[in-house]
Every structure is written in C-alpha cells, then in structure tokens.
C-alpha positions in Angstrom: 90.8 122.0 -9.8 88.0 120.4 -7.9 89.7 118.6 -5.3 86.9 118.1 -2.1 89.5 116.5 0.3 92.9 117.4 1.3 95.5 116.2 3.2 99.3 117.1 4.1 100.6 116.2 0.8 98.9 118.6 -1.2 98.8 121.1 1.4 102.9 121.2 1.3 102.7 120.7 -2.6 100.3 124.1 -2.5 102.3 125.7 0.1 105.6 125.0 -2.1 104.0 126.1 -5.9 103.3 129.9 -4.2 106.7 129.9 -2.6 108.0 129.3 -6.3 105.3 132.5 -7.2 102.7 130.7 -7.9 99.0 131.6 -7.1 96.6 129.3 -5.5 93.2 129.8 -3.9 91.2 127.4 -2.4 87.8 127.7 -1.5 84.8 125.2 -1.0 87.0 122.2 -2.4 87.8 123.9 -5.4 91.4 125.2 -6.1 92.4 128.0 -8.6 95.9 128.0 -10.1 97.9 130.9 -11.7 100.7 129.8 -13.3 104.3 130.4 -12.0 106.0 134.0 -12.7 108.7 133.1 -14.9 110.6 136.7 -14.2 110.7 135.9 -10.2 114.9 134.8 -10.2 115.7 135.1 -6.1 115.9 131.8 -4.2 113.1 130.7 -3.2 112.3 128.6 0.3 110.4 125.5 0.2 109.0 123.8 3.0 108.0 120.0 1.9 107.4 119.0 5.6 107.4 115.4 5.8 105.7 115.0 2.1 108.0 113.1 -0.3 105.8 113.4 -3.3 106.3 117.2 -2.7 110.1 116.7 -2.6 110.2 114.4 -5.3 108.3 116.2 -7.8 109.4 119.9 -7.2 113.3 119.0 -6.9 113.4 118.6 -10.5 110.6 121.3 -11.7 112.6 123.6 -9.5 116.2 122.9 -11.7 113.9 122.7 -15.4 113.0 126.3 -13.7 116.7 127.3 -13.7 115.5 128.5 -10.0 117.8 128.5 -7.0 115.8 127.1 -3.9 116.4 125.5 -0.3 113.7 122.5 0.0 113.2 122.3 3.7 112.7 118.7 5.2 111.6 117.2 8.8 110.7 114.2 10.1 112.0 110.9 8.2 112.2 112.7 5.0 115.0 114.1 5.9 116.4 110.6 6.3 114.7 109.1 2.6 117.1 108.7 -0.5 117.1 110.4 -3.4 119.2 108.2 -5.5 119.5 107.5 -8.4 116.9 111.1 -9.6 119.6 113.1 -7.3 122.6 111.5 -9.3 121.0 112.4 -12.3 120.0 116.0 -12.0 123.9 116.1 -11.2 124.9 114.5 -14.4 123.0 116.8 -15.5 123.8 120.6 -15.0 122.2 120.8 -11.2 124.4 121.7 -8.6 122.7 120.1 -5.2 123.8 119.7 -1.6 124.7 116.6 -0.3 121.7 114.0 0.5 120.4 114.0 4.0 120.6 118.1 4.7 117.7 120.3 5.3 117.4 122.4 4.0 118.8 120.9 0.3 120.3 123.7 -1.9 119.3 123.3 -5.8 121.2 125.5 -8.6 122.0 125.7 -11.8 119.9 125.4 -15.0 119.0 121.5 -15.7 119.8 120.1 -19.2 117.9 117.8 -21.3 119.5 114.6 -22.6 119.7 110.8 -21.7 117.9 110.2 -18.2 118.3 106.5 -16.6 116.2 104.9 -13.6 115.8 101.9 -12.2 112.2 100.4 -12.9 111.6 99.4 -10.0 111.7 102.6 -8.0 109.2 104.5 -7.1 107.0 106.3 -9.2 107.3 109.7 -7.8 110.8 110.0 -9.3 109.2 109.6 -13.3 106.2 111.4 -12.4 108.9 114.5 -11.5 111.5 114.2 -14.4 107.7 113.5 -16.7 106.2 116.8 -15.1 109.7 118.8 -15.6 111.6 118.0 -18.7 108.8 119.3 -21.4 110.2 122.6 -19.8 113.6 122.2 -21.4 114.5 123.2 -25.0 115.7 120.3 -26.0 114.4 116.9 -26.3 115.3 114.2 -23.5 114.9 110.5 -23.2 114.5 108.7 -20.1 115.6 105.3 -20.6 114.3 102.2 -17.8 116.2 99.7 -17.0 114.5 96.5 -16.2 110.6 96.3 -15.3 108.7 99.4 -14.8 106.9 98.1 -11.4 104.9 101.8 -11.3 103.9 101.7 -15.1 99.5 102.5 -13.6 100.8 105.5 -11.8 103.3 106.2 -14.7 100.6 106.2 -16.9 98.5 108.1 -15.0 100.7 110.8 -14.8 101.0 110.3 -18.7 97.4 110.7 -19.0 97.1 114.0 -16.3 100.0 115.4 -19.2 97.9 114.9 -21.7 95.0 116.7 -20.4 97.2 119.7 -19.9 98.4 119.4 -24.1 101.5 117.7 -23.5 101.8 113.7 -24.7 105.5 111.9 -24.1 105.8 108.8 -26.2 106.0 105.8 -23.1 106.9 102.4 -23.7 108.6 99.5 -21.7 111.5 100.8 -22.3 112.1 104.6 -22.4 110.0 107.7 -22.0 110.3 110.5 -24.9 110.3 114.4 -23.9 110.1 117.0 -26.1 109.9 120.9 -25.7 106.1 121.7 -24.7 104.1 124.2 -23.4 101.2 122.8 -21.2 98.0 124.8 -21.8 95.1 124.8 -18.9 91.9 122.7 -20.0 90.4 124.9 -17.6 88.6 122.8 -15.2 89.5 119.3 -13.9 87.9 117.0 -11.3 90.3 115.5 -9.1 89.4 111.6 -8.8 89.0 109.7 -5.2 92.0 107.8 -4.5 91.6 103.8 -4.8 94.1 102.9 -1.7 91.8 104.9 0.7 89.2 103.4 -0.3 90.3 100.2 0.0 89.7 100.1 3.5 85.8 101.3 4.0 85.0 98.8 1.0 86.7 95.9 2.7 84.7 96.8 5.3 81.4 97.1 3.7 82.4 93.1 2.1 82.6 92.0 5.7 79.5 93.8 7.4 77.2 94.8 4.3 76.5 97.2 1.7 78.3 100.2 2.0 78.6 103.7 -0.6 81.9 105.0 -1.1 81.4 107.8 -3.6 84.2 109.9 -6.0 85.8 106.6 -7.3 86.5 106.8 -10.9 85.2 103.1 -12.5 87.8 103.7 -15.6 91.1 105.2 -13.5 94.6 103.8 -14.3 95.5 104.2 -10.9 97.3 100.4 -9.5 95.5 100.1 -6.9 92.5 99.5 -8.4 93.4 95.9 -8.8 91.6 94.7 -5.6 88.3 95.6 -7.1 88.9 92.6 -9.7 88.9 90.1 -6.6 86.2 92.0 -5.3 84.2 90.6 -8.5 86.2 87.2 -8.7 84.3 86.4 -5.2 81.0 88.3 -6.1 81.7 90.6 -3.6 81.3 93.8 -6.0 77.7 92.5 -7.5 75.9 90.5 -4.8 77.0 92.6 -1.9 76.8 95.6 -4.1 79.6 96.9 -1.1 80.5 100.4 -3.4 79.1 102.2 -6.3 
C-alpha cells in the first residue's frame, strides 16, 4: 500500500492488525501487509488510543474472526457510543462488555443474518460490518432504515472491496453479504484525503494559485463536493488554486 502520510488513525489501525497477528512493514511511505494468522486463538490486546475508526472497524472484524480481544480506549473515546453496531453484534452471537469500559471485552463467534442501522449514523459502523461479514459462512443482509446520509464513504468502502475481489450488492435500502475470500491486487495507491485539503485550497482561492498534489479528480469520497462550488464561482479554472 502506498500511503506517503500518516497520522494517528492508521498508526493505531496498524498497531491493532499485528496485535491480531498480522504483519506490517512500513518503509519510505509504502506499507506491506501479511495477512492475519488464522491458527493464532489467545486473546489478543488492542490499543485503539483515541482513534474511533480503529474501534469501529476492528470491533466487528475481531467477532467475524471468532477472536477473543480487549480493545483498549483513552481519551473521549472511551466516552463515544457504540450503539446501535454494539446492540447488533449482541443480537448476534458476540458477547461484549458493557459500553463505556476500557478495556472492552469481545467473544464469541459472530453470526451472519439480518443486520439494521440507522442511515443516518456514521459511516464507520457500515464500513466495519461491510469489511467483516464476507468472513462469515453464511450470507447476511444489512438492512437501512431511512436515508443513508454516508452513502460517498459507503461507496467508497464498496469500491476499496471490490478492488480486493469482494462486491456486496448496495442499494438505498439494504447491503447484501455473501461468503468471500478477498484476494490481494497486490499494489494500491492510497488517495489524498479531500477534507484536508479543503483547507490549503481555500486558501490558495483567497491568496492565489496554489498546488495541492495526491488528490484523486474521480474519488467517491463526500467531501469532494466543495470542489463543485469551487467551479460554480470560477475559482477551480481562473485561479487555477489546485491541480
């Protein structure tokens, strides 16, 4: 994975993955994955700091892994729901400690089946149950109730999953899982994240042209929205503010 800048998120994520016996290296920007070793069984200790994309994805990975685990939390983390993905993975063969302890204790083997969440949470809670339930040997369903509000970074997970072989059937509605394996394409670029961005090319409309580099023109990512109002006011073209 070719990933040039970090930050705390990914750090924990990494630190997390090789606590669950996975390998990762990391050297000049580029990071090398070995897959998870499926015969590793003892409880494992995971320390998601104050990152609740790292909590929010692996909660549910860790259960499809049939894995015992403590997730470690601090700072305000510790104080963030989990509702309604922590009702769920309790509906749903997970046994979990009760929301608000650090470190929070997952067992049990999670099952596949009907899955329900609001729409208008975050993200982070499909991308998790999206990322986890192809591990399963049974087909699951997670139905949405009301509007998706996340459906970009929905899709972009979608679209990440399908890179990696595996292709859930998405609509308004309900997300479809079956059993798959996801297979390596080998080698991915990791693309610059929009919301950053959105800062030093505001900047560059205010004060003159400015070259923000890494951006992918075609991403699904939401935030790209502002650069339509960047083009609305001639902004993007006559200022010419980011290529």
């Amino acid at each position: 994975l070719y990933c040039p800048e970090s930050n705390r998120d990914i750090q924990a994520t990494v630190e997390c993955l090789c606590a669950l016996g996975a390998e990762i290296q990391e050297e000049g920007g580029v990071y090398t994955v070995c897959p998870i070793s499926w015969e590793r069984k003892e409880a494992a200790c995971l320390d998601c700091h104050e990152s609740g994309s790292t909590l929010r994805f692996l909660l549910p990975l860790v259960a499809a892994l049939g894995r015992s685990a403590y997730l470690h939390t601090s700072g305000r983390l510790t104080q963030r729901p989990l509702s309604p993905l922590y009702e769920e993975l309790l509906h749903h063969g997970v046994k979990l400690s009760p929301q608000g302890e650090s470190p929070l204790s997952v067992e049990g083997q999670l099952e596949g089946g009907v899955y329900r969440l609001d729409g208008g949470i975050s993200s982070q809670f499909f991308t998790g149950l999206l990322l986890s339930l192809p591990l399963l040997s049974r087909e699951s369903t997670v139905e949405i109730e009301g509007t998706l509000e996340s459906a970009p970074y929905v899709a972009l997970t979608c679209d990440v999953m399908k890179k990696f072989g595996v292709e859930p059937l998405v609509t308004s509605e309900k997300m479809q899982i079956s059993p798959a394996a996801f297979r390596s394409p080998g080698n991915l670029e990791i693309e610059g994240d929009w919301s950053n961005a959105a800062f030093w090319l505001c900047a560059g409309a205010l004060s003159g042209p400015v070259t923000v580099t890494g951006l992918n023109p075609d991403s699904l990512q939401g935030d790209k929205v502002y650069k339509e109002y960047f083009e609305k006011n001639c902004i993007y073209n006559s200022c010419n503010c980011y290529k």
